[in-house]
N, C-alpha and C positions, 0 to 999 in steps of 0.2 A: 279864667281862674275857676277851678271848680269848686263849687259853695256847696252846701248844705246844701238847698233849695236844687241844683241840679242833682245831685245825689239821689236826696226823695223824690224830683220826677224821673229820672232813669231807674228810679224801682218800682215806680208806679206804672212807668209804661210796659215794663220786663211782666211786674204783674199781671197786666191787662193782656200783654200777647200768651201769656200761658196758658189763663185762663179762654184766649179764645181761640184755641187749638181745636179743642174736641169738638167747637160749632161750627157751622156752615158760616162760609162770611155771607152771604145772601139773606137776605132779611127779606119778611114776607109786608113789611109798611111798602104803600105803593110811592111813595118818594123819599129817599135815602141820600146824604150827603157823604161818603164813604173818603174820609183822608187817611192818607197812606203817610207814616210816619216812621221814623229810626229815634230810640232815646238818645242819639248823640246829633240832634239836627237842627243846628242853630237857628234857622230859620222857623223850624218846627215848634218852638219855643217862643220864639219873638209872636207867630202867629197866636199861639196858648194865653200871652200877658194882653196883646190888643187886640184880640178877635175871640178867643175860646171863652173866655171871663163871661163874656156878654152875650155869644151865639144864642145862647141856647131860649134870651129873654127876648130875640127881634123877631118881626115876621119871617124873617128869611129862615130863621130855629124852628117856626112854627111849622113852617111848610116842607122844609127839608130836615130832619133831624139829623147832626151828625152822628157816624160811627167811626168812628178811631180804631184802625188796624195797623196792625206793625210790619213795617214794608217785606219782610223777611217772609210774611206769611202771604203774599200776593198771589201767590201761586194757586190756592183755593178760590179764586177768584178769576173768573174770564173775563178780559176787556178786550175791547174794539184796539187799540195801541197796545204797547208795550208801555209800562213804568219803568223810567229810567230814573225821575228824584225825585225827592221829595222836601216837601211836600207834596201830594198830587190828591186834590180836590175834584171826586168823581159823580157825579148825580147821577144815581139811578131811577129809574121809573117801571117799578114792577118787576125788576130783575136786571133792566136793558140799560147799560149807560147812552144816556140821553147827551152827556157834555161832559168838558171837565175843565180845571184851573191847576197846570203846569207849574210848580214853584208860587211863594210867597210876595209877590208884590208891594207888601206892603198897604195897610188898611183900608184905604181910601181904593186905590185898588181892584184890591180883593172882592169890595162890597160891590164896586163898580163890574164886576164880571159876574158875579156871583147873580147880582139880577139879571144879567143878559142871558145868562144857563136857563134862571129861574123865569123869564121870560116867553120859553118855548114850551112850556107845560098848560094844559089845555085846563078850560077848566073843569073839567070831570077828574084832572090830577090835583086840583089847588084846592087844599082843604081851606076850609074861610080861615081869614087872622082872627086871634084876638086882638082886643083892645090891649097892647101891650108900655104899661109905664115907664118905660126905659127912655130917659132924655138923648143918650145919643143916639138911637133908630129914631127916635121923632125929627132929630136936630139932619141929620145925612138924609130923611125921606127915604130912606131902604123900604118902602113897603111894595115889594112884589106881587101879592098875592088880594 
């Protein structure tokens, strides 16, 4: 059913790919967590309520920031594979996709791959964590970095 709440993310994510036209999707942070997203992607969604809420406050946020592009606009963007769906969870390091996570797993997961990406980065790439307050990154142990 379409609610409100999908409505205003399907024009918040319309907004974010407009506005990120005119930039380079390349970002000059030397490790970059780049998801590849469609505002009609239920999965894409489910990922936003159990993982996006909170990314941004774990170490795994700390060490990989993500950026959120709109699958449409992939094409600015050179990878090692082809994107076929999405979701597609891509670590960059310095430019170069390092790994990536195929589709939505579901959280347990997601976090569970998302270290083994965050795993193969040396560490002259792992910036330190902070001390971060968040009970479920303490409660799962996600601390990669």
């Amino acid at each position: 059913m379409f609610s409100y709440v999908t409505a205003t993310r399907s024009l918040l994510w319309l907004s974010l790919a407009i506005l990120a036209v005119p930039f380079s999707l390349k970002s000059s942070d030397a490790v970059e967590l780049l998801m590849l997203t469609t505002p009609s992607c239920t999965w894409c969604e489910l990922w936003e309520e159990e993982v996006g809420v909170i990314y941004n406050l774990t170490p795994q946020g700390a060490t990989a920031p993500i950026r959120r592009v709109d699958f449409d606009n992939k094409d600015l963007v050179s990878f090692k594979l082809p994107v076929i769906y999405t979701p597609t969870f891509i670590l960059f390091v310095k430019g170069q996709e390092l790994g990536r996570i195929t589709g939505y797993p579901g959280e347990d997961h997601f976090w569970m791959l998302l270290d083994e990406l965050l795993k193969k980065l040396t560490n002259l790439e792992r910036p330190k964590c902070p001390d971060l307050p968040h009970k479920k990154a303490q409660i799962n142990g996600n601390k990669p970095c």
